[in-house]
N, C-alpha and C positions, 0 to 999 in steps of 0.2 A: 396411352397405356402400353406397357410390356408388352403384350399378348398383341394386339392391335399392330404395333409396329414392326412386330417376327410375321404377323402374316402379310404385311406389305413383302418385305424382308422377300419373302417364299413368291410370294404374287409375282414379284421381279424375275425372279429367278426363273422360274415356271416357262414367262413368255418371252424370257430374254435366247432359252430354247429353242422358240420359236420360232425366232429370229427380230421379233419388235425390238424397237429400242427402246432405255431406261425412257426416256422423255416419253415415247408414247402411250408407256404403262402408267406413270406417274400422272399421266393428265386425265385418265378415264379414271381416278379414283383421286386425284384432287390431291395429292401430295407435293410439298415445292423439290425439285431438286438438293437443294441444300441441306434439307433435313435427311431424305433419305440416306446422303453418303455421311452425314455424322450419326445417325443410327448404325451405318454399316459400318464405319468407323469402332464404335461402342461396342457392338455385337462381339465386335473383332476379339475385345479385349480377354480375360479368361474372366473379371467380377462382373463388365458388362457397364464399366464406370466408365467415363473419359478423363484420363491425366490429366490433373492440373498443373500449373508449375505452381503455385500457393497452397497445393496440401502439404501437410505437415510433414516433417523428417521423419523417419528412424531415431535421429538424434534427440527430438524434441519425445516425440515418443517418449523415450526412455527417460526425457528429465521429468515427464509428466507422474510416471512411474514412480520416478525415487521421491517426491516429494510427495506422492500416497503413501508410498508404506511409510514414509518420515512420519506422518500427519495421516494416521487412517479417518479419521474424522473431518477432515477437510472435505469442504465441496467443489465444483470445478470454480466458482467466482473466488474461493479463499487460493488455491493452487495458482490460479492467473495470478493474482498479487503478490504469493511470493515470490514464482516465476520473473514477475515483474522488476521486482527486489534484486534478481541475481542478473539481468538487463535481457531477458528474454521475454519478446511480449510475444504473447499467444489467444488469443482470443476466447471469452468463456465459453462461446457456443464450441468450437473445435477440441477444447479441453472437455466439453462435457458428450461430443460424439466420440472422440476417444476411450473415457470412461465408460459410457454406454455399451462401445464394440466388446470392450472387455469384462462387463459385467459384474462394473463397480460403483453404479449409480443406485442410492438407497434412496427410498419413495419419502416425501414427506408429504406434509400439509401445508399449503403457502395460507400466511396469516390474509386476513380482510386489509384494504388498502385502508392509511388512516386517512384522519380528514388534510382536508386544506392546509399548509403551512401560511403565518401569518407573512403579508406582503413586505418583507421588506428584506434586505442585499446587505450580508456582511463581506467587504471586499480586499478587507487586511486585517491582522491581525490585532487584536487589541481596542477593538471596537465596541463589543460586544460579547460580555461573559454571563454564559449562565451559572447557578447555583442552586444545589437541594442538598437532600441526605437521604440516606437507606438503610437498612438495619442489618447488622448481622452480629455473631452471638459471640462471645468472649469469654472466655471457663462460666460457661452455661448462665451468664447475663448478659439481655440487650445493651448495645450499644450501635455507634451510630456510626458512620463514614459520611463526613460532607467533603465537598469538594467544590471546586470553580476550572468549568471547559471555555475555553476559546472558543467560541461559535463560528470563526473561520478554519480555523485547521485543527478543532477537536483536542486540543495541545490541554493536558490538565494543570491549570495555572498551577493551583494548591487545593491540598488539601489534608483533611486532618481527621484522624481515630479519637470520638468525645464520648465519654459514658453520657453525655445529655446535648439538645442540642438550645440553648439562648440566644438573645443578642449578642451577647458579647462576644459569641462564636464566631456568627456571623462577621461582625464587625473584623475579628481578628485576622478573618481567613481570606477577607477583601484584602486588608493592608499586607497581606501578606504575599498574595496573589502583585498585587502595585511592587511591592522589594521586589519579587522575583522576577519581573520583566520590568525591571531600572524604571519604572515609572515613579516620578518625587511624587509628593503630595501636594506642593505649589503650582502640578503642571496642570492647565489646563485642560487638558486631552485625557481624560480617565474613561474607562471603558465603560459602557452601561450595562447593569446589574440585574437581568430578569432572573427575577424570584420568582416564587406560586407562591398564596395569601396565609401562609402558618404564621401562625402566631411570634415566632423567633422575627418574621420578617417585616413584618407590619405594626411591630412595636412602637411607639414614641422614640425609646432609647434611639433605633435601628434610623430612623427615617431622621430624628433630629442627627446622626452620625452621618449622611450624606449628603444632608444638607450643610453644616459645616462642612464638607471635606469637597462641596462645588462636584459632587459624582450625581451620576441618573441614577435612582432606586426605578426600574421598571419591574410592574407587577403583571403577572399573566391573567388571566381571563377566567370566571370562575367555569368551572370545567371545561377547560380548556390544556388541555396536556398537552398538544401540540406546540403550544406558544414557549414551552420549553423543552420542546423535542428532543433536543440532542443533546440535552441532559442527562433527561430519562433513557434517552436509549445509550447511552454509555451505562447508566448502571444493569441494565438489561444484559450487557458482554461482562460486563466483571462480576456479576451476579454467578450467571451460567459459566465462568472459563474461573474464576477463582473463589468468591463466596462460598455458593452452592455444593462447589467442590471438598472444600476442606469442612463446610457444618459451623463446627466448634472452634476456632481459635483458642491453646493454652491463657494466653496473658494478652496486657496491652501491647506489650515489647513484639510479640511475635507477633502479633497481626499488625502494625506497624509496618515489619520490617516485610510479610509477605505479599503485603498489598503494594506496599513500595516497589517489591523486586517487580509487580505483574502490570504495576503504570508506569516500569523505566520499558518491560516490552512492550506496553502497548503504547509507547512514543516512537521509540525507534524498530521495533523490530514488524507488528501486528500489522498486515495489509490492512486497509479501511476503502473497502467498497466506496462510501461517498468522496472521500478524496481522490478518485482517479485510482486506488489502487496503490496511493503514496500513502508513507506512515503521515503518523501525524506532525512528528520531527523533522521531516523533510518540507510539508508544509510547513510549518511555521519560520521555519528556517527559508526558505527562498519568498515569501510572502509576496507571492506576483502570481495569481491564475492564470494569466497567460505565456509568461516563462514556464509554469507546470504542460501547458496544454501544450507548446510548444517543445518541451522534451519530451512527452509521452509521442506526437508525432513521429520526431524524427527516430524514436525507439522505434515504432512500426515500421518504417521505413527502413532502416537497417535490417531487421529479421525478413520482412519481404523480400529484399533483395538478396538475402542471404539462403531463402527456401528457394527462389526461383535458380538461385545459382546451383542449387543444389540439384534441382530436380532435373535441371540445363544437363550437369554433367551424365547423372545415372542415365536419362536417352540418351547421347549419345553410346556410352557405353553398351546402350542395350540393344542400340542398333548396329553396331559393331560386332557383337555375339549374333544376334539373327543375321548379321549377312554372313557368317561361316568364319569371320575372322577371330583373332582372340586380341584380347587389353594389350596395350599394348604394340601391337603388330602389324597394327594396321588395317586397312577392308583388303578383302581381295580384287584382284584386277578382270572386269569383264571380259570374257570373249566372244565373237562372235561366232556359232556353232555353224552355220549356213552351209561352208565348204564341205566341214568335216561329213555334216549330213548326207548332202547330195552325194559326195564318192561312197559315202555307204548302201545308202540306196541304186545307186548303178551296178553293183554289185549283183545285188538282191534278183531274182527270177520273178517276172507278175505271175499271179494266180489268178483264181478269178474273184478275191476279195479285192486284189489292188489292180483299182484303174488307172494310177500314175505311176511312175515312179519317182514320183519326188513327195507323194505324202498318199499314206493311205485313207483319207476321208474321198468316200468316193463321190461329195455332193461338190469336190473342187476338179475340176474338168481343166482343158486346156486353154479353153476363151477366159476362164474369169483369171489363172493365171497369167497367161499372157497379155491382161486386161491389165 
């Protein structure tokens, strides 16, 4: 504790007084060497921290800044992401003690963790697409937004604004999803299809449609939400960042075109936490997890090197101003003062405070000098 190691700190000092040395002090109260002088090291400092070279810049600082007021709504995992985007990585904890110093971290409630994800590894793209729909209102009638995500890189294959939702919705919005990633319909390699059990999905029509078309129709588990997680939780972000926002859509034309505009940002432009903090267009587009983990590395590794170079320079510099020199100019040159002392002291008349005349501590006599 603080308080604990200022009164070693003091305990030292006290018997150092004395005349004991640090070792002999520090072993009658069981403290190792090593600790004491990086506590007095810290003491030293004016916050009482020990310099890292991997604390953050000034510079980064300030990018952490502009991308709050850009985004007041942002939290420190969404700021890391776009941070990330501009090729600056910074880590959410250090983004979020930033935030914190400054007095911009808002309280929430973290949700219950959900259940178990179902066992299995989507490991490229086109594997495996989920599909649902969700409602939102159109000059003041229900209507619907289905869609089909990529279960690897979140990438939303197609999708489509229906005042209802059928088979034949369904049906349309797979082949639609196959044109848009050049997949033919002779190719044996088509993605598998997990639904939940509505009625649009489990039709005759629906199921004799896959089975001519040689595709997997996979069905989720009856209350079982998770088995199409990342379905659901994409309509969860366009719900709350565009739905929920606008209410009412005038017509079909304009909810069309603003849901379109808000899944071309969220392919390219929207950090995605489960992605590494890469959009989803950059996954999709390099469709190798270990090329991604492999560039997020060597990102860290550039900014490391580029904090520690940073913090390299400022000591020096700092130690340059505390030895009396300026930027610049150089340190100053030592002298040794020994000469100049002793003629000044010869000088000097004894009193009877000074018993030498080469230093007035009268516990330094002439044997331990000339000792």
């Amino acid at each position: 504790m603080a308080a604990q190691k200022q009164t070693v700190l003091e305990l030292v000092a006290a018997h150092r007084g004395q005349g004991r040395t640090v070792a002999e002090v520090l072993g009658s109260v069981g403290v190792a060497r090593s600790s004491y002088y990086r506590w007095k090291k810290s003491a030293a400092k004016p916050d009482g921290r020990r310099q890292s070279s991997y604390e953050i810049t000034t510079e980064e600082r300030k990018l952490i800044d502009e991308v709050k007021e850009e985004q007041p709504l942002y939290r420190h995992r969404r700021i890391q992401g776009v941070l990330q985007q501009r090729g600056v990585y910074l880590s959410a904890s250090a983004i979020y003690e930033h935030l914190k110093a400054t007095g911009r971290v808002e309280p929430y409630e973290r949700r219950q963790a959900p259940w178990q994800s179902p066992h299995y590894e989507v490991w490229q793209n086109n594997l495996m697409w989920g599909s649902d729909w969700t409602k939102l209102r159109v000059a003041g009638i229900r209507w619907y937004l289905v869609t089909v995500i990529d279960f690897f890189s979140r990438w939303i294959v197609a999708w489509e604004v229906v005042p209802t939702v059928h088979a034949g919705v369904i049906k349309a919005i797979y082949e639609t999803g196959l044109s848009n990633q050049g997949i033919s319909k002779p190719s044996s390699m088509k993605p598998e299809f997990r639904v939940d059990r509505g009625s649009p999905n489990t039709s005759g029509v629906t199921q004799e449609f896959f089975e001519m078309l040689g595709a997997e129709l996979s069905f989720a588990r009856v209350r079982r939400p998770t088995d199409n997680a990342l379905t659901e939780r994409f309509y969860g972000t366009i719900k709350q960042e565009e739905i929920y926002v606008v209410g009412n859509y005038p017509d079909a034309i304009s909810a069309k075109e603003e849901i379109g505009r808000y899944i071309e940002h969220y392919h390219h432009r929207r950090p995605h936490q489960a992605l590494m903090n890469f959009t989803p267009a950059h996954v999709h587009e390099q469709n190798n997890k270990s090329r991604l983990l492999a560039e997020l590395k060597e990102m860290k590794r550039k900014t490391r090197e580029k904090r520690k170079e940073f913090w390299s320079r400022r000591s020096e510099t700092t130690v340059e101003f505390d030895s009396g020199g300026s930027l610049g100019m150089g340190r100053p040159r030592s002298v040794y003062p020994g000469a100049n002392t002793e003629a000044v002291f010869q000088e000097q008349l004894s009193d009877s405070r000074i018993e030498s005349s080469i230093t007035g501590n009268d516990s330094l006599g002439e044997p331990v000098l000339s000792h």
